[in-house]
C-alpha positions, 0 to 999 in steps of 0.5 A: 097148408104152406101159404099160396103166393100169386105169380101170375097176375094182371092189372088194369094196366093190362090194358082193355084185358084186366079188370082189378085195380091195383089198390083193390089186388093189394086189399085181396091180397092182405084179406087173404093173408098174403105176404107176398104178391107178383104183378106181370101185366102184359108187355108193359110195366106201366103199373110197377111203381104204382104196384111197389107203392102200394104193395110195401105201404101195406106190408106186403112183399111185391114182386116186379115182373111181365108177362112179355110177348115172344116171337118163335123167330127174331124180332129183327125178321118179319114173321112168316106169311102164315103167322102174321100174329107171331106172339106167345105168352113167357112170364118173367119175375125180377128177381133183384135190383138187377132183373128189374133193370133188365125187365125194363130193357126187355120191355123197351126193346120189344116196343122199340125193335120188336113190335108186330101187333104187340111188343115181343122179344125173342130168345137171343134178346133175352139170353142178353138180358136175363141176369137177375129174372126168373121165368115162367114157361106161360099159360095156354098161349106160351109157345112151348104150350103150343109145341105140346098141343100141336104134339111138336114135342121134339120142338117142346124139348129143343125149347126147354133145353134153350131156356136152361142155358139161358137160366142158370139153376131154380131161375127157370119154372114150368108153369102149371095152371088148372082152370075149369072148362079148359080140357087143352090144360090136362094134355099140357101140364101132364107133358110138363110134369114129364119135362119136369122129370126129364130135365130135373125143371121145377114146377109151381102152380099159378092162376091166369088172374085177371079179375078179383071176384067170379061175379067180375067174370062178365065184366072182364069179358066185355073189356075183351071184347072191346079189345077184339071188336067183337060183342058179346052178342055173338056166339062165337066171341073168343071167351078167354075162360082161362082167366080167372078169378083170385080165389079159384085156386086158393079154394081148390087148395083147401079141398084136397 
């Protein structure tokens, strides 16, 4: 079995959202065997010097990367009354010195100009600054995901067809992920693995990690429900199953 490389993971430093420690990811990662690890916390980079540090002091490969905000439109116009919350999820790795320099102007520019409830981007900043970054199409809550569920797929290929001029070849990934009790998943990535065929897109296998251990499940939650003043003695709260442990995907590996 070729070795499984996380892509997609947050920190604490994605703030009041994830639960492992930078230390503590790296100590996971080399129990593990992992030779090399991404970090991508949301909208910010707080976490990457403290990442790289800690990440090469043991050996292990780190790569630099965000999950940043995306608004449909531009950044510069105020969104539509009925998406007063327009932000979607967009995975972004650094690819050399160069995608790290344009990571951190992507970011400060979407705390500077683009900030609506979060720090977002849209697709003309980042044709600007997308030289030495590889992307990710996002988890669940990536625009193009969205077109797929809400069965907009004219506008999920029109958005495809945008991110391959922006990336120039193997720098543009749909992002595949499978986590139990998450139906919506199996609709989208057989979409995706058909984009895949159509347009010649790579795919890769990523796991939405936000916590090192499935008993941390509950404890992730409750920094959830801090960040959405709900509690969780309420039915209804929004349970975020998508985010997963370190090992889900590694054990499903080994069963196949």
């Amino acid at each position: 079995m070729s070795k499984f490389v996380h892509l997609h993971v947050h920190s604490e430093y994605s703030l009041l959202d994830g639960l492992a420690k930078l230390p503590k990811i790296i100590k996971k990662a080399q129990e593990l065997d992992m030779d090399t690890i991404a970090l991508t916390d949301h909208g910010a980079m707080y976490g990457a010097y403290n990442f790289y540090r800690e990440a090469t002091k043991a050996g292990i490969k780190p790569i630099i990367g965000c999950e940043v905000y995306q608004a449909e439109g531009s950044i510069y116009n105020d969104p539509p009354q009925d998406k007063k919350k327009d932000r979607y999820h967009l995975l972004l790795l650094s690819k050399n010195e160069t995608g790290y320099k344009n990571l951190m102007k992507l970011t400060s520019i979407a705390h500077l100009d683009g900030f609506h409830y979060k720090p977002r981007i849209d697709l003309d900043v980042l044709a600007k600054h997308s030289d030495g970054l590889i992307c990710l199409s996002g988890c669940l809550q990536g625009l193009l995901n969205q077109y797929i569920l809400r069965n907009e797929d004219s506008k999920a290929e029109e958005l495809v067809q945008k991110f391959m001029k922006i990336f120039p070849e193997d720098h543009y990934y749909l992002e595949l992920q499978r986590h139990p009790g998450i139906t919506e998943l199996n609709k989208v990535n057989d979409k995706l693995l058909d984009l895949s065929r159509t347009y010649g897109i790579p795919v890769v296998a990523t796991n939405d990690v936000h916590y090192l251990k499935k008993e941390h499940a509950e404890a992730q939650e409750i920094l959830l429900c801090i960040q959405t003043q709900r509690t969780m003695l309420e039915k209804n709260r929004p349970l975020q199953k998508c985010r997963s442990s370190f090992k889900i995907y590694l054990r499903r590996l080994r069963t196949r």
